[in-house]
N, C-alpha and C positions, 0 to 999 in steps of 0.2 A: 539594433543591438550591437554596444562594443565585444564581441567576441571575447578580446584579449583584456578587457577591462572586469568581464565575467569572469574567466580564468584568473587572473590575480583574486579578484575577492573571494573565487572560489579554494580558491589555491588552500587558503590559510587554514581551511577545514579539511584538506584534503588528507591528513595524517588520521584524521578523527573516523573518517571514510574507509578509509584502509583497514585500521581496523575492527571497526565493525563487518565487512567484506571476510574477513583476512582466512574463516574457516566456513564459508559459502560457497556453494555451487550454483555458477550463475548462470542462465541464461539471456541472455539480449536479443529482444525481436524488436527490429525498426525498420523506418521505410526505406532507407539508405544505403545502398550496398558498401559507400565510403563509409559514414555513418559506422556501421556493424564492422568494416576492418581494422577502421582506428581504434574502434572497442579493442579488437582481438590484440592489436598490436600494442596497447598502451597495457591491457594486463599483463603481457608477454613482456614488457619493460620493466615493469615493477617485479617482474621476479628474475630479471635478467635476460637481455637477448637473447645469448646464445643457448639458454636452457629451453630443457622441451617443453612444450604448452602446459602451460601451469596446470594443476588435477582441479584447482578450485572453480574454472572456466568452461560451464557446461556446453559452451557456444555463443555465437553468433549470427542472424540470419535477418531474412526479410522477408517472408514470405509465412503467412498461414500454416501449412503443409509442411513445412520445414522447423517450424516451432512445437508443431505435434506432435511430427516424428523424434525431433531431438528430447523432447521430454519424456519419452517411452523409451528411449534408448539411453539416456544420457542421466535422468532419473537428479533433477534440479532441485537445490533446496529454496529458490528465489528465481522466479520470472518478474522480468523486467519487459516491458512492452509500451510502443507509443502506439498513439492513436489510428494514425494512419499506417498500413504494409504494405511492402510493395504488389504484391498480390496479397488481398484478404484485409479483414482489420483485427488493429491489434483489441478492440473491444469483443470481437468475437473469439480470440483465440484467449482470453481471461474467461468467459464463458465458458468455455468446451475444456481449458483447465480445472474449473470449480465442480464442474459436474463430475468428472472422474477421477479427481483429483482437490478434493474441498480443503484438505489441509496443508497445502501446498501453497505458501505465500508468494501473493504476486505485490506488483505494484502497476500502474500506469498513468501514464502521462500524458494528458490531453492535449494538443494542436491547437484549440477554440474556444471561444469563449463563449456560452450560452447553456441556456437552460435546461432544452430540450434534453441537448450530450450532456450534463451531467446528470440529469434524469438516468440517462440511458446507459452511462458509464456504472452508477451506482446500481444498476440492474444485473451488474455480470458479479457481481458480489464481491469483486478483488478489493484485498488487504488494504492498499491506498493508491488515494487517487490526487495526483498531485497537476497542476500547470506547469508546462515548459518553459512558460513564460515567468514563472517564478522561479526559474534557477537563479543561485547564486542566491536566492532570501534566509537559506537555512533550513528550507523546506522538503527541500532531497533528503539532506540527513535525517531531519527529527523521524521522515518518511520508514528512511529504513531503517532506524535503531528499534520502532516501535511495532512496526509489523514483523522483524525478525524473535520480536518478545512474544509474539504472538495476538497483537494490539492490533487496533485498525486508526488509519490515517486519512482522515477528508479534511484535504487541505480549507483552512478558515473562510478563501471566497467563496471557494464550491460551497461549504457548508452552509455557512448564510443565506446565500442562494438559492438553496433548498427549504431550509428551517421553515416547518411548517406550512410545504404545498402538498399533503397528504392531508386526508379527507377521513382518512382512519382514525378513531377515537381512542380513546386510555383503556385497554382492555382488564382493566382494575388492577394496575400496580400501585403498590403502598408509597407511600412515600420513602420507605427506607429502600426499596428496589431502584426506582428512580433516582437518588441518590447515589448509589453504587452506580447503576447507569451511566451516571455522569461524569465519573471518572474514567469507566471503559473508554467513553466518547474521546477523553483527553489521552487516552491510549496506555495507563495505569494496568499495569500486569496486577492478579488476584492478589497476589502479597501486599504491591504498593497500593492500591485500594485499603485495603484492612490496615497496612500503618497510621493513611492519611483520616481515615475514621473511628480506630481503634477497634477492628474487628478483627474475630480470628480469620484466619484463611479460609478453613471450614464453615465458614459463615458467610463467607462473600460468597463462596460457590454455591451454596445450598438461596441464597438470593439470587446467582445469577439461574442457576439450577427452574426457580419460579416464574423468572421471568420469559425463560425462553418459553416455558410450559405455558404461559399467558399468551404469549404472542404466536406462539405454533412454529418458533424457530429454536436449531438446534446451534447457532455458530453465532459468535461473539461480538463478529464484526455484523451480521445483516443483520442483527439486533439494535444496534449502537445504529446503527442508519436509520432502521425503520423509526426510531423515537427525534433522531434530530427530524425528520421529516414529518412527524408527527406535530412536531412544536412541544415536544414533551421534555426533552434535557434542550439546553445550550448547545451551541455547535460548538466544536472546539476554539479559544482563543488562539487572536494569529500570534505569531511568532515576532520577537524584537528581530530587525535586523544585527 
């Protein structure tokens, strides 16, 4: 990989980044002690050298134990985690976020490429799950514009990938659930749903409302997984470069 050839094509979105960011609380866990400083030092430039540590920067770290701790103390509106930590992984630490903390959006970003780990990625129930190796595709963005809406993000290889290696059958949703479904999956917040179908609000929710009752799930996003996995919706369409 061109580093600086990534950077330039990233660059051009980089305004659109920012603000989406711009009233988040973030934290970064990754394997890289460099890694997690240039973090800390690059949001520290964006709102000025010499200013004190911006409020929006819930941290930085590497390690498991350091990501837990900051998130009980520091109280994130967005974890950010790669796959590998320096101690621990960042798959486990999206895990032990979901459990006591389920409405807390993460994201994470896989190292590998293979089946098993996205299996097993898609088991810690984080917001989205994106490749590192698809930076710079536009995939980071759409990532966090749509789980900051409260949407969920499986980036288009993963999801393909996946689509239909569950053994689990249609637990009798109608067609018009599935349908709704399949907009969640493209990451469609309840309003934008009901414009693109012409339904009220109150009607998308009282659909998603049935479906979770079908499926025995209460959250939007491990819903929206278990049916691509299913073979029941489409997996998200990829993105134009």
């Amino acid at each position: 990989m061109d580093a600086v050839e990534t950077y330039l094509s990233y660059g051009a979105a980089s305004s659109q980044l920012d603000s989406l960011i711009e009233e988040e609380k973030i934290l970064f866990c990754c394997y890289s002690r460099l890694l997690a400083t240039m973090w800390v030092r690059s949001e520290k430039g964006r709102y000025g050298g010499s200013s004190p540590m911006p409020e929006h920067l819930a941290g930085a770290c590497t390690t498991f134990k350091e990501g837990l701790d900051l998130i009980v103390s520091k109280q994130p509106t967005l974890v950010i985690a790669t796959q590998v930590l320096e101690e621990g992984s960042g798959l486990d630490l999206i895990s032990a976020v979901k459990e006591t903390s389920p409405g807390l959006p993460t994201l994470l970003f896989l190292q590998h490429r293979n089946q098993p780990l996205y299996q097993e990625a898609v088991n810690t129930h984080s917001d989205g799950i994106v490749l590192e190796s698809e930076m710079g595709s536009g995939h980071v963005i759409k990532a966090i514009e749509i789980v900051l809406k409260g949407g969920m993000y499986l980036e288009p290889l993963i999801a393909h990938a996946l689509a239909g290696s569950s053994l689990d059958r249609n637990p009798g949703l109608t067609p018009r659930e599935l349908e709704v479904m399949k907009y969640v999956v493209c990451g469609l917040s309840d309003r934008e749903i009901g414009e693109e179908i012409h339904l009220a609000m109150d009607t998308v929710k009282y659909h998603l409302k049935q479906v979770f009752a079908k499926l025995g799930i209460h959250n939007r996003t491990r819903a929206a997984i278990s049916l691509v996995l299913m073979g029941l919706v489409p997996p998200p369409r990829p993105l134009l470069p």
